[in-house]
mmCIF file of the N, C-alpha and C atoms, coordinates in Angstrom:
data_MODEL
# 
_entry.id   MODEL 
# 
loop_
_atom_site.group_PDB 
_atom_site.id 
_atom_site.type_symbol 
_atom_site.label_atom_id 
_atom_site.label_alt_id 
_atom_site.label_comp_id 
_atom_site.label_asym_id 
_atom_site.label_entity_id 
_atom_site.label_seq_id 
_atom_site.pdbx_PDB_ins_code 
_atom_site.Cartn_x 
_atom_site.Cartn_y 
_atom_site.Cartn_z 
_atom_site.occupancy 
_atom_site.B_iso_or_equiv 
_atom_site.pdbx_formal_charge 
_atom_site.auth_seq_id 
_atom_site.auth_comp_id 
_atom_site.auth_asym_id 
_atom_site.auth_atom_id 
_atom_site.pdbx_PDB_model_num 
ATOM 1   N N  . UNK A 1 1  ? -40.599 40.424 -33.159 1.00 0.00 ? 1  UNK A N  1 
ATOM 2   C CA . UNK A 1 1  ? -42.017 40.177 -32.969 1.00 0.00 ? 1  UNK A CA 1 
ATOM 3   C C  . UNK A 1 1  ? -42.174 39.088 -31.920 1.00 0.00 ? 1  UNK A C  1 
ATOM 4   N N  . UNK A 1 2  ? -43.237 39.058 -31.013 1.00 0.00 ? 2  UNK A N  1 
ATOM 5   C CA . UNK A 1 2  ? -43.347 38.440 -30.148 1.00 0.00 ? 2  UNK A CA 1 
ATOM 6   C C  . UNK A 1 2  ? -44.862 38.080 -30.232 1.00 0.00 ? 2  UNK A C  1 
ATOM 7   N N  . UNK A 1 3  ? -45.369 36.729 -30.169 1.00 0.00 ? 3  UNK A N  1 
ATOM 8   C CA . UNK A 1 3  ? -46.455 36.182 -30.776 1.00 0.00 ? 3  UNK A CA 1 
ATOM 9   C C  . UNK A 1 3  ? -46.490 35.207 -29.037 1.00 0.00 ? 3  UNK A C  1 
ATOM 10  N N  . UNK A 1 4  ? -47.837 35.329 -28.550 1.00 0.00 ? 4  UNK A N  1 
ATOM 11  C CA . UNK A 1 4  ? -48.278 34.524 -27.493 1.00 0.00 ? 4  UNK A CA 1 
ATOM 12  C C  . UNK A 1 4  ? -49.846 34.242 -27.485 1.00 0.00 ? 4  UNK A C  1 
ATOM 13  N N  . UNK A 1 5  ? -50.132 32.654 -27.332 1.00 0.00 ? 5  UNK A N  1 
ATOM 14  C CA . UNK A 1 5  ? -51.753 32.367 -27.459 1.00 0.00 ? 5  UNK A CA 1 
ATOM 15  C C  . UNK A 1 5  ? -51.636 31.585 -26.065 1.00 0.00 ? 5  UNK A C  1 
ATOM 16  N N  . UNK A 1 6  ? -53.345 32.019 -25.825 1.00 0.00 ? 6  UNK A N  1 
ATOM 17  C CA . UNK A 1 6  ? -53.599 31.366 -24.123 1.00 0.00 ? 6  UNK A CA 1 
ATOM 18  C C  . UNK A 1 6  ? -53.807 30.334 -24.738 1.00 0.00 ? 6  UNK A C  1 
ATOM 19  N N  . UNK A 1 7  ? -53.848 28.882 -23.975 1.00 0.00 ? 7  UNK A N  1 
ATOM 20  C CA . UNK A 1 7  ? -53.883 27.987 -24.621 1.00 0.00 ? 7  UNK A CA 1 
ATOM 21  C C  . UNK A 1 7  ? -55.351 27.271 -23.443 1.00 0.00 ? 7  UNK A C  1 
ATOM 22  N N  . UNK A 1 8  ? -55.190 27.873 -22.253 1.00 0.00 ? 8  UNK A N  1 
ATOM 23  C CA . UNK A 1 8  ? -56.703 27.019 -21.481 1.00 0.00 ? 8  UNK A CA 1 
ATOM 24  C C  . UNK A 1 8  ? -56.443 28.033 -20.857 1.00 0.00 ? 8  UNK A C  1 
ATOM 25  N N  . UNK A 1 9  ? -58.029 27.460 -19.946 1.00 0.00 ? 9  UNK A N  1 
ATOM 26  C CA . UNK A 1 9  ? -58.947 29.182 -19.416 1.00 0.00 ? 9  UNK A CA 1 
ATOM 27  C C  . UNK A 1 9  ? -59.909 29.813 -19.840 1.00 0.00 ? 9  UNK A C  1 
ATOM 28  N N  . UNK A 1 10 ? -60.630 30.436 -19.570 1.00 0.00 ? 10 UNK A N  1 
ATOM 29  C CA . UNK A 1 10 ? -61.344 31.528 -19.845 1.00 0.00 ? 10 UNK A CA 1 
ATOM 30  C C  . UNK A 1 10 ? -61.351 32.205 -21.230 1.00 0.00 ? 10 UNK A C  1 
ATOM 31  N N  . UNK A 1 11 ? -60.140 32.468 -21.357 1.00 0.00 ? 11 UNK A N  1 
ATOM 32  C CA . UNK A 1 11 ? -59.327 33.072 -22.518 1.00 0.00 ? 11 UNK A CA 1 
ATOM 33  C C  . UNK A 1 11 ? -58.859 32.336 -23.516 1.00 0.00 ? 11 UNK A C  1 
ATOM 34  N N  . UNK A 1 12 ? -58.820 31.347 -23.602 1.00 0.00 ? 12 UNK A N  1 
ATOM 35  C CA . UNK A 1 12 ? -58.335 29.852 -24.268 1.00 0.00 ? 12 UNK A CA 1 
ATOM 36  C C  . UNK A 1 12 ? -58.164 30.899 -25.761 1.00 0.00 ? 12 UNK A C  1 
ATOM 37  N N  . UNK A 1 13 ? -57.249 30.702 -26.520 1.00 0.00 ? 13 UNK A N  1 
ATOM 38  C CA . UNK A 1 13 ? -57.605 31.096 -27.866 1.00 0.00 ? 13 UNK A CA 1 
ATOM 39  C C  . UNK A 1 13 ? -57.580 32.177 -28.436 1.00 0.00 ? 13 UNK A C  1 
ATOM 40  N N  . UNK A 1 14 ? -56.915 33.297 -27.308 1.00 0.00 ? 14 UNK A N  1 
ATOM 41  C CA . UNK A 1 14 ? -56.550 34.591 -27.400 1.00 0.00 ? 14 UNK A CA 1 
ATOM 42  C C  . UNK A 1 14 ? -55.581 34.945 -27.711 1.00 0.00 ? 14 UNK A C  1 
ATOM 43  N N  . UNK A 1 15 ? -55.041 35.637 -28.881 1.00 0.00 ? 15 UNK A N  1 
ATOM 44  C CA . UNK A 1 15 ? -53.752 35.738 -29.471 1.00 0.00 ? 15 UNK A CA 1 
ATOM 45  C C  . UNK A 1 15 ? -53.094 37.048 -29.255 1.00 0.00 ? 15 UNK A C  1 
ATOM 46  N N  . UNK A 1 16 ? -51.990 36.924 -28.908 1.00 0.00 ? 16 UNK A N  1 
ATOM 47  C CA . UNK A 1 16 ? -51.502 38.335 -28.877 1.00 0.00 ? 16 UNK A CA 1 
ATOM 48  C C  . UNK A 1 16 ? -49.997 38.543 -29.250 1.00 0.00 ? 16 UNK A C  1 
ATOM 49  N N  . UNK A 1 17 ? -49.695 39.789 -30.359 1.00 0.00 ? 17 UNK A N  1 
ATOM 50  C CA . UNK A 1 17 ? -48.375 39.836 -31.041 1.00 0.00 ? 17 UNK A CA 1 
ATOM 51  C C  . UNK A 1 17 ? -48.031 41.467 -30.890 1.00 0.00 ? 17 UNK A C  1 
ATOM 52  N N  . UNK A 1 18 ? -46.986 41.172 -30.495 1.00 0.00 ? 18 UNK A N  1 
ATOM 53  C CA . UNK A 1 18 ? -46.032 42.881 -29.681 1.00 0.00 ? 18 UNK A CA 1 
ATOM 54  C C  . UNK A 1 18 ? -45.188 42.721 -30.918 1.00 0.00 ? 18 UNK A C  1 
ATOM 55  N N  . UNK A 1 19 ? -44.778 43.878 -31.747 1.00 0.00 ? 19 UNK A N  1 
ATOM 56  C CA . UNK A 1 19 ? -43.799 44.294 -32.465 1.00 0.00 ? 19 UNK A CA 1 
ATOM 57  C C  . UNK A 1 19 ? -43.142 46.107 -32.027 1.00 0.00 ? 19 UNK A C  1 
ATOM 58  N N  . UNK A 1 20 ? -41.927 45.779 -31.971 1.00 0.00 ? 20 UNK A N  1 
ATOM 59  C CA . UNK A 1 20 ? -41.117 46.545 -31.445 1.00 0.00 ? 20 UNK A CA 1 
ATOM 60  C C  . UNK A 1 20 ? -40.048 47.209 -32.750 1.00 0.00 ? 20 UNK A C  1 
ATOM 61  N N  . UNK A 1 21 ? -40.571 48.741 -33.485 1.00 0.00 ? 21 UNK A N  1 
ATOM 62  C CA . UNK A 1 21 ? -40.129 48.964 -34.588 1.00 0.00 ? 21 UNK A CA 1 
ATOM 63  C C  . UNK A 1 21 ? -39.967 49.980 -34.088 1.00 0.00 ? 21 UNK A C  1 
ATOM 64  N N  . UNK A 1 22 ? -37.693 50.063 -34.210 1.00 0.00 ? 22 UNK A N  1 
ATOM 65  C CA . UNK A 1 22 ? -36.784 51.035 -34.082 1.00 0.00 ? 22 UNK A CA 1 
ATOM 66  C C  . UNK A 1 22 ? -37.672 52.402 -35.145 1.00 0.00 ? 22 UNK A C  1 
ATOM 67  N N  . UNK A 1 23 ? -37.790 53.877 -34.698 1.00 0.00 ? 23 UNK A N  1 
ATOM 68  C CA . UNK A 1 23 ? -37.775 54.622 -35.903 1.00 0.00 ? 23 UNK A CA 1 
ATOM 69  C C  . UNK A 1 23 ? -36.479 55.475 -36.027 1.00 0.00 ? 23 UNK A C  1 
ATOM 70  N N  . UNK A 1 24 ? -35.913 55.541 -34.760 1.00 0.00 ? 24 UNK A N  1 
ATOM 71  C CA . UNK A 1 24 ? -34.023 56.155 -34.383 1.00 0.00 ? 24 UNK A CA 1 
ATOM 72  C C  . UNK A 1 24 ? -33.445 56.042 -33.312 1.00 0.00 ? 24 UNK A C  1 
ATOM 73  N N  . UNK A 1 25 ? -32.539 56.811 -33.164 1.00 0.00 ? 25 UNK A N  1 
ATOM 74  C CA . UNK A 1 25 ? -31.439 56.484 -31.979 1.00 0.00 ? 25 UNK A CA 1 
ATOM 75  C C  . UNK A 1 25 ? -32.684 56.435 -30.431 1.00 0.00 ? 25 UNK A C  1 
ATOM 76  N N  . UNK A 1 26 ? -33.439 57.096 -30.804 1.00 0.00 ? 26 UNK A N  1 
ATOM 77  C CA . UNK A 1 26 ? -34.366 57.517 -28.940 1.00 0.00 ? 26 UNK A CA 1 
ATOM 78  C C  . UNK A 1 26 ? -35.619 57.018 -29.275 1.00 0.00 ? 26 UNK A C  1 
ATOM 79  N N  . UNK A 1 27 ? -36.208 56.493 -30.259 1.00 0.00 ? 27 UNK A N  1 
ATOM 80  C CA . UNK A 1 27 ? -37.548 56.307 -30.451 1.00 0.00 ? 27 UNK A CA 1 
ATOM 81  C C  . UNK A 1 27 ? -37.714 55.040 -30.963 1.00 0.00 ? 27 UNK A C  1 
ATOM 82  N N  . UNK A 1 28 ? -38.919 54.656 -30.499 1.00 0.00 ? 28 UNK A N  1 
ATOM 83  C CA . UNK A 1 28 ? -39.431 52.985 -31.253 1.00 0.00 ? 28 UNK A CA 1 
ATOM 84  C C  . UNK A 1 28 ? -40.621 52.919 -30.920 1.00 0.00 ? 28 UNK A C  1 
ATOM 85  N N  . UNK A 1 29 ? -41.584 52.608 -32.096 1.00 0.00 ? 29 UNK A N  1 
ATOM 86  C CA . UNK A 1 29 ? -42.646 52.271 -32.210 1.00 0.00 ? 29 UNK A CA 1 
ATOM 87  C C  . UNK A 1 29 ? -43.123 50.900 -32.127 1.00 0.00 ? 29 UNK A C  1 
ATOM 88  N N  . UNK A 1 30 ? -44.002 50.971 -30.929 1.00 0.00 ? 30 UNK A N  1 
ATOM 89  C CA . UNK A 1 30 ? -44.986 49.744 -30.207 1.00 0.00 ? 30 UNK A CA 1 
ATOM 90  C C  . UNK A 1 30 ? -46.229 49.591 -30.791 1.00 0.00 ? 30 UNK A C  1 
ATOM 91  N N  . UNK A 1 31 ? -46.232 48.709 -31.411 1.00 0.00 ? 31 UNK A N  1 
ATOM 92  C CA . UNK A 1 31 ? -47.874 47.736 -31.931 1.00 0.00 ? 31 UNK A CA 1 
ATOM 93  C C  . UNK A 1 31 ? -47.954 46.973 -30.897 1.00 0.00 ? 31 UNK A C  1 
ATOM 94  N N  . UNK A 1 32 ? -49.058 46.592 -30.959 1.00 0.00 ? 32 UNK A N  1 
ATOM 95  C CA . UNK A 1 32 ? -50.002 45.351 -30.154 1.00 0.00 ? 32 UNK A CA 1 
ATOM 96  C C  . UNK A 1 32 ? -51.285 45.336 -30.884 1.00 0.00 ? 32 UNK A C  1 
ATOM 97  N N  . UNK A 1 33 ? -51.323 44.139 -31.131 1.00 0.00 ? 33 UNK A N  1 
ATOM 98  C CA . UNK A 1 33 ? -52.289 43.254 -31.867 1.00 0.00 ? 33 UNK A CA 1 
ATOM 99  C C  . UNK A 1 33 ? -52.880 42.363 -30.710 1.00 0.00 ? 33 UNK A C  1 
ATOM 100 N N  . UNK A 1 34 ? -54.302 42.378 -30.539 1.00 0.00 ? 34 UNK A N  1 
ATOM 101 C CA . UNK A 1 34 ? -54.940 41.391 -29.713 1.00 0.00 ? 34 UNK A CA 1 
ATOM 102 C C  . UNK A 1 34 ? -56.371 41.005 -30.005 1.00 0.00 ? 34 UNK A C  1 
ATOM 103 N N  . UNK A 1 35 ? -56.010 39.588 -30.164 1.00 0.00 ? 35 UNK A N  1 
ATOM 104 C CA . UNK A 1 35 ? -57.199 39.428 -30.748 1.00 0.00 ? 35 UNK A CA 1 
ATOM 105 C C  . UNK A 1 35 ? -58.096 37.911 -29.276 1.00 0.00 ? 35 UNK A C  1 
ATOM 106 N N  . UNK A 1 36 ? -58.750 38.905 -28.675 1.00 0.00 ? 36 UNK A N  1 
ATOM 107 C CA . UNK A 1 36 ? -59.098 38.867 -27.616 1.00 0.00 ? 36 UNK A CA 1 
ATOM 108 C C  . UNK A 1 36 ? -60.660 37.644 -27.822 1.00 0.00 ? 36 UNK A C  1 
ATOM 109 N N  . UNK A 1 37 ? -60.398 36.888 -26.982 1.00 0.00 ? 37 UNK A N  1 
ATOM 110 C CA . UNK A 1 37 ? -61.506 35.197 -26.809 1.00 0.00 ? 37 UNK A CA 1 
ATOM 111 C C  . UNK A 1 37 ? -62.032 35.410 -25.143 1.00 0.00 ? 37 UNK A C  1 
ATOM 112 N N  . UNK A 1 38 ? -62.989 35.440 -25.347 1.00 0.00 ? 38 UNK A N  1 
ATOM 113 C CA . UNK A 1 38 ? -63.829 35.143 -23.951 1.00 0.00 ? 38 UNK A CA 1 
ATOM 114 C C  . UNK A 1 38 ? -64.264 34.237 -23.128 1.00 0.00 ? 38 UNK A C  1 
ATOM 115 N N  . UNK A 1 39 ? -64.166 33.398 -24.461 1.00 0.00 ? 39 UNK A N  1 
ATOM 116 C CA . UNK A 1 39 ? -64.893 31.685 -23.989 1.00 0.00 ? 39 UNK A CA 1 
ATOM 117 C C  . UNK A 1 39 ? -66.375 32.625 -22.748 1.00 0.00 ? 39 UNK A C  1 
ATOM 118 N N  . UNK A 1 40 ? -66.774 31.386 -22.115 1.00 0.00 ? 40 UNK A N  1 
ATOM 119 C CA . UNK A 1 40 ? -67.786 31.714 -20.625 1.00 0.00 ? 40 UNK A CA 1 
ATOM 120 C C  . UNK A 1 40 ? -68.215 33.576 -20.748 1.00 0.00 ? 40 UNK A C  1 
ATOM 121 N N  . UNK A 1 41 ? -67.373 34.383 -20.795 1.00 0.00 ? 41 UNK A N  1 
ATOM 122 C CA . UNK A 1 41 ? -67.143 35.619 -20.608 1.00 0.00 ? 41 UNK A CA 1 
ATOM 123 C C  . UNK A 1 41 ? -68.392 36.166 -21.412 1.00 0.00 ? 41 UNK A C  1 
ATOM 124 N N  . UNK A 1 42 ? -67.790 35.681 -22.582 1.00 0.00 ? 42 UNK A N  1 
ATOM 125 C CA . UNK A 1 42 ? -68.177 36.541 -23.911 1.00 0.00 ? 42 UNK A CA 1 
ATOM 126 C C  . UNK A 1 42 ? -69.799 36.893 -24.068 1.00 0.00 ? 42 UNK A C  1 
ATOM 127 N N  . UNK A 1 43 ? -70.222 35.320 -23.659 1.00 0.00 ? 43 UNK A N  1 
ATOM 128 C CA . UNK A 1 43 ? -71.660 35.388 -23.828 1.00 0.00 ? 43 UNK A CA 1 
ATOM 129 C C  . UNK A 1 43 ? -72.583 36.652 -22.669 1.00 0.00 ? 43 UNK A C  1 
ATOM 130 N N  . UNK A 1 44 ? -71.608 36.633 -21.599 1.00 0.00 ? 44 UNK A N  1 
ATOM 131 C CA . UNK A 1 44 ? -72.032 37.668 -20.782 1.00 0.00 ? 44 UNK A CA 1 
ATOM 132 C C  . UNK A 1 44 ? -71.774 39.020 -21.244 1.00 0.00 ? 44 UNK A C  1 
ATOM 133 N N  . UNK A 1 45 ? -70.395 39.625 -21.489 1.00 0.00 ? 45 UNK A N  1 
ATOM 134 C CA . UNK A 1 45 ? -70.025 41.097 -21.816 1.00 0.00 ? 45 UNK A CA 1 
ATOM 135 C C  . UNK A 1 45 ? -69.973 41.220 -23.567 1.00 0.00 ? 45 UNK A C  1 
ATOM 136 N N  . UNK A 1 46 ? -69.945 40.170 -24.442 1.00 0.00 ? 46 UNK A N  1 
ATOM 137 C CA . UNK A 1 46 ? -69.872 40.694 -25.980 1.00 0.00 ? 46 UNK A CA 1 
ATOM 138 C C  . UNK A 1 46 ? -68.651 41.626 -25.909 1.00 0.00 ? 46 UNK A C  1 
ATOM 139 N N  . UNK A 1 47 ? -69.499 42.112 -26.727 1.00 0.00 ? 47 UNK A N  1 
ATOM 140 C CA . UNK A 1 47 ? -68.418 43.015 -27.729 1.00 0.00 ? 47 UNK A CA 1 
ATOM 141 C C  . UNK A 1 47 ? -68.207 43.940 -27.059 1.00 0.00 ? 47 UNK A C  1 
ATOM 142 N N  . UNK A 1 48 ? -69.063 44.512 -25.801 1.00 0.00 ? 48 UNK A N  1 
ATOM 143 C CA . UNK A 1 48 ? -68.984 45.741 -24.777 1.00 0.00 ? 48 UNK A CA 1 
ATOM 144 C C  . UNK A 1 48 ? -67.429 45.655 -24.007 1.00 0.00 ? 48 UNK A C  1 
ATOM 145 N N  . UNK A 1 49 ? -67.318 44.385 -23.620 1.00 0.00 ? 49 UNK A N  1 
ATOM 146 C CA . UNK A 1 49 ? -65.883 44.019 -23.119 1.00 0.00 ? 49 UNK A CA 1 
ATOM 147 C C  . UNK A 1 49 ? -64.415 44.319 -23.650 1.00 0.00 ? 49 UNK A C  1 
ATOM 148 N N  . UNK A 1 50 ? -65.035 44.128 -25.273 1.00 0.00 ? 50 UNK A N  1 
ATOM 149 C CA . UNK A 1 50 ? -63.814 43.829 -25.768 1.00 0.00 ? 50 UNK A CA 1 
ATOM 150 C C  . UNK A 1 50 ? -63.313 45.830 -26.297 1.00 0.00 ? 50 UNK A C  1 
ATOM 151 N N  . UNK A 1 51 ? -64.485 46.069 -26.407 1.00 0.00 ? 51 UNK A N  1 
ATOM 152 C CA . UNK A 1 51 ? -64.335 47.978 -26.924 1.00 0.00 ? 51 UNK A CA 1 
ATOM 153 C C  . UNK A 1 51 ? -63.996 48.526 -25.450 1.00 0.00 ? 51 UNK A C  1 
ATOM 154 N N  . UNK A 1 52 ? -64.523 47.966 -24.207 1.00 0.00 ? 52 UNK A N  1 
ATOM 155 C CA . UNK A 1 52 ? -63.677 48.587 -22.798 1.00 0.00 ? 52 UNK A CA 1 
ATOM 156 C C  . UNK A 1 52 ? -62.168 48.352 -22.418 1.00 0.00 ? 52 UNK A C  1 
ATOM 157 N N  . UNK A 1 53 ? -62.077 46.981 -23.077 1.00 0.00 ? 53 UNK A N  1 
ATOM 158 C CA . UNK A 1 53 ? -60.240 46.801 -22.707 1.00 0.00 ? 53 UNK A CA 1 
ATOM 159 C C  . UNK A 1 53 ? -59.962 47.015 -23.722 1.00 0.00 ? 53 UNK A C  1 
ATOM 160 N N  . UNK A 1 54 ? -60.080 47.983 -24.961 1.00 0.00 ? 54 UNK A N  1 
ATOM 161 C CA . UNK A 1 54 ? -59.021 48.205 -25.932 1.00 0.00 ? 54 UNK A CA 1 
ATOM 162 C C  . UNK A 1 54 ? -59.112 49.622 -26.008 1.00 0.00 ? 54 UNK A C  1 
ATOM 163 N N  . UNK A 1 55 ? -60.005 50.372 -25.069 1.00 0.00 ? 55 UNK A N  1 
ATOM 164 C CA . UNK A 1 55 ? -59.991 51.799 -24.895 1.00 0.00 ? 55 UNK A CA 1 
ATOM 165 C C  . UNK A 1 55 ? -58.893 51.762 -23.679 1.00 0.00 ? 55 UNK A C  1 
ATOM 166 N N  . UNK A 1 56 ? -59.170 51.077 -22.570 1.00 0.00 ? 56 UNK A N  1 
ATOM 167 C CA . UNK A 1 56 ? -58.412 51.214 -21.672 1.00 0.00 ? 56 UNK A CA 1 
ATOM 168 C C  . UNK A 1 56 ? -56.414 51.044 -21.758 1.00 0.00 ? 56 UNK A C  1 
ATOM 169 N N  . UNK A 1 57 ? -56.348 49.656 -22.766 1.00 0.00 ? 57 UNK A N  1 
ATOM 170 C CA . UNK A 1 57 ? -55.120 49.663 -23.464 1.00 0.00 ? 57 UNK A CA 1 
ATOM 171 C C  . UNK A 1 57 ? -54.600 50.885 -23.986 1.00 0.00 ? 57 UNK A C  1 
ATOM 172 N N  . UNK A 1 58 ? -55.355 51.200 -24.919 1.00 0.00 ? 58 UNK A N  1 
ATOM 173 C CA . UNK A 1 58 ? -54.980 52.325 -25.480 1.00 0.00 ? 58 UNK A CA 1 
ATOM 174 C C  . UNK A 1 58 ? -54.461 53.680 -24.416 1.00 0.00 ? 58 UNK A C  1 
ATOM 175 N N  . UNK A 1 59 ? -55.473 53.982 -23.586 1.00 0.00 ? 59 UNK A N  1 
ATOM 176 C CA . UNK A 1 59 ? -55.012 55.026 -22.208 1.00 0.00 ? 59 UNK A CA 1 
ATOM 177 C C  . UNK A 1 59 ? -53.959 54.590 -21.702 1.00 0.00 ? 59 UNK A C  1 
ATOM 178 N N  . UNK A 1 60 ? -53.563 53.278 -21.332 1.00 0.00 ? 60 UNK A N  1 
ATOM 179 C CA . UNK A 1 60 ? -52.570 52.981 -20.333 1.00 0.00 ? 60 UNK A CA 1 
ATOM 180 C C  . UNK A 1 60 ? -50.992 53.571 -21.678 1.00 0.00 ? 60 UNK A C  1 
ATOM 181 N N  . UNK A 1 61 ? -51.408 52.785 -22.532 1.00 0.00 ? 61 UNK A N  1 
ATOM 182 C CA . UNK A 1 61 ? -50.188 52.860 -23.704 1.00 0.00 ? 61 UNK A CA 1 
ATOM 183 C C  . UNK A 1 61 ? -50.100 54.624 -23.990 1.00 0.00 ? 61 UNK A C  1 
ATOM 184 N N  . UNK A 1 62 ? -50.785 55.572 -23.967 1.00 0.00 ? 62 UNK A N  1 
ATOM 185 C CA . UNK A 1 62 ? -50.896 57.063 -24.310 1.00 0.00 ? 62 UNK A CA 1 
ATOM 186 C C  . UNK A 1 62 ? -49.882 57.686 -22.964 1.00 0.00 ? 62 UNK A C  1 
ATOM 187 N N  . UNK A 1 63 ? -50.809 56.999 -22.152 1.00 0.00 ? 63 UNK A N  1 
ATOM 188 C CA . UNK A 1 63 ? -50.063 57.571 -20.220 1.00 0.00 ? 63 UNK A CA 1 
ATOM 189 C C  . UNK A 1 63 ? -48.558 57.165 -20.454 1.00 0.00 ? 63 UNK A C  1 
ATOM 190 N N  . UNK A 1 64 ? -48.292 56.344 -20.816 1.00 0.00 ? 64 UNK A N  1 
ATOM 191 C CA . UNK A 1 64 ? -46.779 55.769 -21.136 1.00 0.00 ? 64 UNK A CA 1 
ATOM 192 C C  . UNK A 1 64 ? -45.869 56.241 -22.148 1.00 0.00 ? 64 UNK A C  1 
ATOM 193 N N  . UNK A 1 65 ? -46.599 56.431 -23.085 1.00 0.00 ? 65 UNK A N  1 
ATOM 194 C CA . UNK A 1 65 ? -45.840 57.756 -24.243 1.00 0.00 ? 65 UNK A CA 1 
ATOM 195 C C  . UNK A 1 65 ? -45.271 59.178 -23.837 1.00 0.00 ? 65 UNK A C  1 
ATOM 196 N N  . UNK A 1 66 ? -46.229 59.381 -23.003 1.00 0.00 ? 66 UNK A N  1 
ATOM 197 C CA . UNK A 1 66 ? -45.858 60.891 -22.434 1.00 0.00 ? 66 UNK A CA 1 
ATOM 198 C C  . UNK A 1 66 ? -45.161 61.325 -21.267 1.00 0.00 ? 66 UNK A C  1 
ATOM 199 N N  . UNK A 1 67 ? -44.841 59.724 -20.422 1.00 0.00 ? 67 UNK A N  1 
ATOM 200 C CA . UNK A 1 67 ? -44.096 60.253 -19.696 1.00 0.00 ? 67 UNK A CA 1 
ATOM 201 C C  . UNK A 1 67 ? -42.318 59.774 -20.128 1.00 0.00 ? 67 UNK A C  1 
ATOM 202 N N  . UNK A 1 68 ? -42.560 59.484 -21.321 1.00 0.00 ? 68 UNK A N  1 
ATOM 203 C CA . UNK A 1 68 ? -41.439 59.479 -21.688 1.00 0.00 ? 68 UNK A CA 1 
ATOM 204 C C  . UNK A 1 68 ? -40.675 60.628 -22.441 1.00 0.00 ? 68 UNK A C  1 
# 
């Protein structure tokens, strides 16, 4: 498990934890947990921001499944 928080910035306070779980010899299952801070941001984009970069995560992480 791999655990990282912004600590200043914009983002100050944003936590994020990657776990990397073997399921066999060719396969392993990727979590990501993010629990995403806006500081300045937030008051501008809300919650609209945070449902656009976790759709987009999600696409980039799908595009990456399949070309494997």
């Amino acid at each position: 498990m791999l655990k990282s928080e912004i600590i200043e910035g914009d983002t100050k306070g944003t936590i994020l934890i990657i776990e990397l779980n073997p399921k066999s010899n060719s396969s392993t299952e990727i979590r990501i947990d993010a629990d995403l801070k806006f500081g300045k941001l937030g008051t501008v984009f809300g919650i609209f921001a945070k449902r656009k970069i976790k759709n987009e995560i999600d696409h980039i992480i799908d595009r990456f499944a399949k070309t494997e």
